[in-house]
C-alpha positions as CSV (number, residue, x, y, z in Angstrom):
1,X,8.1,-4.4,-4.3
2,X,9.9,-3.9,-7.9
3,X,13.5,-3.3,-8.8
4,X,12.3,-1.0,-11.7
5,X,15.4,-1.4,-14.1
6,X,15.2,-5.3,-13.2
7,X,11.7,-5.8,-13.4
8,X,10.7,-8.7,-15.6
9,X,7.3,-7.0,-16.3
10,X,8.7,-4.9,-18.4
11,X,10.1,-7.3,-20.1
12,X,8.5,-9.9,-23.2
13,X,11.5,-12.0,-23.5
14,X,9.2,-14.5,-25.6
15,X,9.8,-11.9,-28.5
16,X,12.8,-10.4,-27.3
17,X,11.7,-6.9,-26.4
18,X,11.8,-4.7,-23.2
19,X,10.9,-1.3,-22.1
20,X,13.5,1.1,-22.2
21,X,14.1,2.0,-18.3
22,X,13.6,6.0,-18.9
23,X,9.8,4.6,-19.8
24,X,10.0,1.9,-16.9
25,X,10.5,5.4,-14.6
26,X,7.3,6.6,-16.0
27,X,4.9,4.5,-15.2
28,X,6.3,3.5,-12.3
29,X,6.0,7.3,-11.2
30,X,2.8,7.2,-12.3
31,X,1.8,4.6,-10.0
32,X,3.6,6.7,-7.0
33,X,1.3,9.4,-8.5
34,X,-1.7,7.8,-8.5
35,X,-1.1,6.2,-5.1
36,X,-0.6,2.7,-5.8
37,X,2.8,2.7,-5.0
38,X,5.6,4.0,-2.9
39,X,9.1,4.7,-3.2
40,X,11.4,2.8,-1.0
41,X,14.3,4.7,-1.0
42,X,15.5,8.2,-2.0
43,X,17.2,7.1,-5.6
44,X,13.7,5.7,-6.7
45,X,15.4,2.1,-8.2
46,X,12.6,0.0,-5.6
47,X,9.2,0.7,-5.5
48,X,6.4,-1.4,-3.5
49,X,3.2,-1.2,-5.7
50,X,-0.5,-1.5,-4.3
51,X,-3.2,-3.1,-5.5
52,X,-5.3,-0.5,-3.8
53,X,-4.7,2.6,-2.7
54,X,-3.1,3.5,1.0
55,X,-6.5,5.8,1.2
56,X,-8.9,2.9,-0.2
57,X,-7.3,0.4,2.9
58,X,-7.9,3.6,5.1
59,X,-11.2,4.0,4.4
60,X,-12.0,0.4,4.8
61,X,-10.0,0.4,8.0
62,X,-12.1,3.5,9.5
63,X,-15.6,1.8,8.3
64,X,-14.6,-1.6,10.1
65,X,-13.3,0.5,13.5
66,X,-16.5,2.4,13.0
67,X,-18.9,-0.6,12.6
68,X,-17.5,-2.5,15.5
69,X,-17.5,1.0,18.1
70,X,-13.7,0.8,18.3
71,X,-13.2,4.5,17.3
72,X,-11.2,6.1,20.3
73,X,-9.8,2.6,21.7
74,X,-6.2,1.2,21.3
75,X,-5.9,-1.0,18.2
76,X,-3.1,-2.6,16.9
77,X,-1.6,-3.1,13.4
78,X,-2.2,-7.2,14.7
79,X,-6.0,-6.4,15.5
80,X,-6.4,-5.1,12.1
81,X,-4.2,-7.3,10.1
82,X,-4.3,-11.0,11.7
83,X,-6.6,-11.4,14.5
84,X,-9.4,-13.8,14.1
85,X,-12.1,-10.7,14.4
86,X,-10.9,-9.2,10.8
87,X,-10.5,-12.6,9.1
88,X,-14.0,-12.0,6.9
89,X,-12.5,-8.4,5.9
90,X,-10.8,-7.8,2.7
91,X,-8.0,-6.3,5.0
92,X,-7.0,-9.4,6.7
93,X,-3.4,-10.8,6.0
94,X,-3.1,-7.9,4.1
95,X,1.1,-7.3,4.0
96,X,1.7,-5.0,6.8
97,X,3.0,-2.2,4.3
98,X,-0.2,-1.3,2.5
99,X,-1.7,-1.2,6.3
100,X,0.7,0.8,8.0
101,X,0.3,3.3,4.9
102,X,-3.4,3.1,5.5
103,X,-3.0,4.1,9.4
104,X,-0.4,6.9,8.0
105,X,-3.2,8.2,5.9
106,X,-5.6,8.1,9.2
107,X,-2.9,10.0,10.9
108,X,-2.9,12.9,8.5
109,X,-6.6,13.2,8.9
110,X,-6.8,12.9,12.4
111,X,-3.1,13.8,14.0
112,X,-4.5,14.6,17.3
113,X,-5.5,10.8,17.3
114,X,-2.1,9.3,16.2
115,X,0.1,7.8,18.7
């Protein structure tokens, strides 16, 4: 995640500039916009960014449970994130953030499903 005022990527201190933080806010609301981030608390000053989208991770969480006929059966955030099964997915050791997004994304498609 980014402190958005402190964030040294908007920052080129090799020739002394940095973005103002009013244009900081912008693109990082754009990237809560677009989906690849998420505000982590109500005054918007930390953001966690994502390198794919919540609903990109979803849909490659769905295929896998799909492909291996776990659809209807009790998975965990560990089955998906660090057991030995899921180490060849692009998903595995993924920080448990950008998964638990994903499975919130699942939820909203399928609520009578979510636990």
């Amino acid at each position: 995640s980014i402190a958005v005022r402190e964030c040294e990527l908007f920052e080129n201190k090799a020739i002394k500039r940095k973005l103002r933080p009013e244009a900081a806010q912008l693109v990082v609301d754009s990237l809560v916009a677009t989906g690849h981030g998420e505000w982590e608390d109500e005054g918007k000053t930390r953001c966690r960014i994502f390198w794919k989208t919540p609903k990109e991770w979803a849909s490659m969480l769905y295929e896998y449970v799909r492909q291996n006929d776990m659809l209807g059966t009790d998975v965990t955030v560990y089955d998906l994130h660090s057991s030995e099964d899921v180490e060849d997915q692009p998903f595995a050791r993924l920080d448990e953030a950008p998964v638990k997004a994903a499975l919130r994304v699942l939820d909203e498609v399928w609520p009578e499903n979510a636990s």
